[in-house]
Residue, then its C-alpha position, 0 to 999 in steps of 0.5 A: x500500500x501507499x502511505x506518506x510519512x511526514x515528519x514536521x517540527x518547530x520550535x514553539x517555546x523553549x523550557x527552561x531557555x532553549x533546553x528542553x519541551x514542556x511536557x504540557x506542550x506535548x500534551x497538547x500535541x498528542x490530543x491534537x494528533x489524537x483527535x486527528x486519527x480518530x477523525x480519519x486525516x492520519x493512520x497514526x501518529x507520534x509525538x516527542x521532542x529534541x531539545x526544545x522542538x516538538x517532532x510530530x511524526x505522521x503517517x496518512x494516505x493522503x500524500x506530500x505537501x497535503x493541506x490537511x495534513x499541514x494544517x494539523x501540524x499547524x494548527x498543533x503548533x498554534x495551540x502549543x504557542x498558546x501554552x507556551x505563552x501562559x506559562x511565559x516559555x522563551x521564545x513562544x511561536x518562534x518558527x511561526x513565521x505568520x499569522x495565518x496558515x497558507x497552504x502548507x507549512x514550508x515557507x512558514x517556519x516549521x521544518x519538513x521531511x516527507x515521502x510517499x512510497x509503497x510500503x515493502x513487506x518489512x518497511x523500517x525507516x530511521x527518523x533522525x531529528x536535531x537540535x541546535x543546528x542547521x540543515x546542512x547538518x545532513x549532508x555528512x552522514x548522508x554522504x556516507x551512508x549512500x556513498x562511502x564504502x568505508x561507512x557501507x559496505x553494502x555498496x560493495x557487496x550487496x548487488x541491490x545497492x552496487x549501482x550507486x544513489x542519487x543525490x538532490x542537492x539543494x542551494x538554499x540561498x539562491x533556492x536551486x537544485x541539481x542532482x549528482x550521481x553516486x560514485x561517478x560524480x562524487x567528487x562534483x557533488x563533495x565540493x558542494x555538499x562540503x559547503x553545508x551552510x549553502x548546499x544541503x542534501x534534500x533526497x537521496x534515490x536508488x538509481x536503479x529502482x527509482x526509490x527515494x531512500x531519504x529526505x530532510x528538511x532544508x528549510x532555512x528560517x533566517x532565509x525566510x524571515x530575513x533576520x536570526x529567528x532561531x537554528x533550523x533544527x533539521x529533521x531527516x527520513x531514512x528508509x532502511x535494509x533491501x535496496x537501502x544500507x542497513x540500519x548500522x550502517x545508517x547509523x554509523x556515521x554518527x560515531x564520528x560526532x560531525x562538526x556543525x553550525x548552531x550551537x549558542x545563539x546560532x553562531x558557533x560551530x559544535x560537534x554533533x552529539x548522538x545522543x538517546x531522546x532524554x539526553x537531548x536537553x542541550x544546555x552547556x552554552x546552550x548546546x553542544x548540537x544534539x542528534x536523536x534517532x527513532x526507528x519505527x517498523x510500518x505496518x500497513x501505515x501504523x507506526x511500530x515503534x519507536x526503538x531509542x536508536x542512540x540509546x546504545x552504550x556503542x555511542x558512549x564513545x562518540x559522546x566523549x568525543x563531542x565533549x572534548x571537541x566541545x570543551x577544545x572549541x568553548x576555549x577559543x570562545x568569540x573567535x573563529x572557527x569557534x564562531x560562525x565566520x561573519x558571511x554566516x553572520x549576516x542574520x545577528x547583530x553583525x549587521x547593526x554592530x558593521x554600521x554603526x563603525x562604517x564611517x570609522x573605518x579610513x582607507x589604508 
């Protein structure tokens, strides 16, 4: 059968700071998407949070970019505001970007990943969900997953996946597209997905069948709001085993904490700490960047599941890791390449601090 799942999050209020959810914002979202399912616009649901953002994690029949569906997620989001603004959260509404729903949710703060598919006789599918970075955070971990045989090695020895994926790179700032093909073109596609505060990975596809084999959002809130709104907190949809690596190998390339934009007030580089969901609380400066992963089994669109993917002692290693790349950073404090370099501060106060010196600067 045909189902569509969509994974769409935003950052509604913060408690306390920027750490963590509040458990009646949560609340609120289960009774929302509760009544959804009963009605019929949802086969089932799941709600939880990374850090300070709600994940509503969906599955329908009624495919992409559904203006139902997105009106739910909106709709839930408002209502979480509401709370959040009772109970004074910080931030309230941050990624609602308007006042009115229009459609869908994409150019309005709260970020998407979807994909429609036929469900195959064992669908299982790794939902990766983020905090306190930006959407080019993906690109690494996909890159190897659907292209390093040193990460994969089904690439090698699996004849189903020896033919190579496709890769929809997206520039997000000049809102472009081009697709590289794997391993023929890895060297084009690396100059760009090396670049991940411009260039984010939106699919990947198995060249052979055609299947999309993951999406993320790559939506960019200080690209929409044309000012520093918050981190983009990606989320990102990898179906797993037949044609697709296996869930270790999707799940490999998070031992290597990956060094990513975000962290406090948006501005830093940070490693990204892979860690289970009740240790996504960031904190320390705000941060560092956290990873949570949930593996669902779909059955007929019910989600089985989720299993804690990172709730594993294998990644106590790379937790260490991060936090010694986050201590060797958090010493180089205002300076670069701690912080972000000022072509990637354009959203801050950078802008207002620059004109307010321009006439003090003379020629040489």
């Amino acid at each position: 059968m045909k189902v569509t799942l969509s994974v769409i999050k935003a950052d509604i209020g913060g408690y306390v700071g920027h750490s963590t959810s509040h458990p009646k914002i949560l609340e609120k979202a289960e009774e929302c998407l509760k009544a959804a399912k009963k009605e019929g616009t949802l086969i089932d649901y799941h709600v939880t949070s990374c850090g300070d953002d709600v994940q509503l994690i969906m599955t329908h029949k009624k495919g992409e970019d559904n203006k139902a569906v997105h009106k739910l997620a909106w709709d839930t989001f408002v209502e979480g505001t509401k709370i959040a603004k009772k109970l004074k959260l910080h931030g309230a509404g941050q990624d609602l970007l308007s006042d009115a729903f229009s459609g869908n949710v994409k150019a309005m703060g709260p970020g998407v990943a979807e994909m429609e598919i036929e469900e195959r006789q064992a669908e299982t599918v790794i939902i990766f969900m983020a905090d306190k970075t930006s959407s080019g955070a993906w690109n690494m971990p996909l890159y190897k997953m659907f292209a390093d045989p040193f990460n994969t090695i089904g690439l090698v020895i699996a004849g189903n996946m020896h033919g190579g994926f496709a890769f929809e790179v997206h520039d997000v700032k000049e809102h472009k597209k081009i697709t590289f093909n794997a391993p023929e073109e890895i060297y084009d596609m690396l100059v760009f997905m090396g670049a991940p505060s411009r260039y984010a990975v939106k699919a990947v596809y198995h060249r052979e069948t055609g299947e999309v084999a993951a999406v993320s959002s790559t939506q960019r809130l200080s690209m929409m709001a044309g000012r520093y709104v918050g981190k983009d907190d990606p989320v990102c949809i990898v179906r797993s085993q037949g044609n697709f690596p296996a869930v270790g190998e999707i799940l490999e390339p998070f031992t290597m904490p990956a060094m990513v934009e975000g962290w406090m007030r948006g501005s830093h580089h940070g490693p990204l700490m892979p860690v289970a969901q009740h240790q996504a609380n960031p904190s320390r400066f705000d941060g560092p960047p956290r990873v949570i992963s949930y593996g669902f089994q779909l059955a007929d669109g019910k989600l089985v599941g989720p299993r804690d993917m990172f709730d594993d002692p294998a990644f106590d290693e790379p937790r260490r890791w991060a936090n010694q790349a986050a201590e060797y950073l958090r010493r180089h404090g205002p300076f670069e390449p701690h912080r972000l370099p000022l072509e990637e501060m354009e959203y801050t106060t950078m802008p207002q601090v620059m004109k307010k010196l321009q006439k003090r600067f003379v020629k040489l």
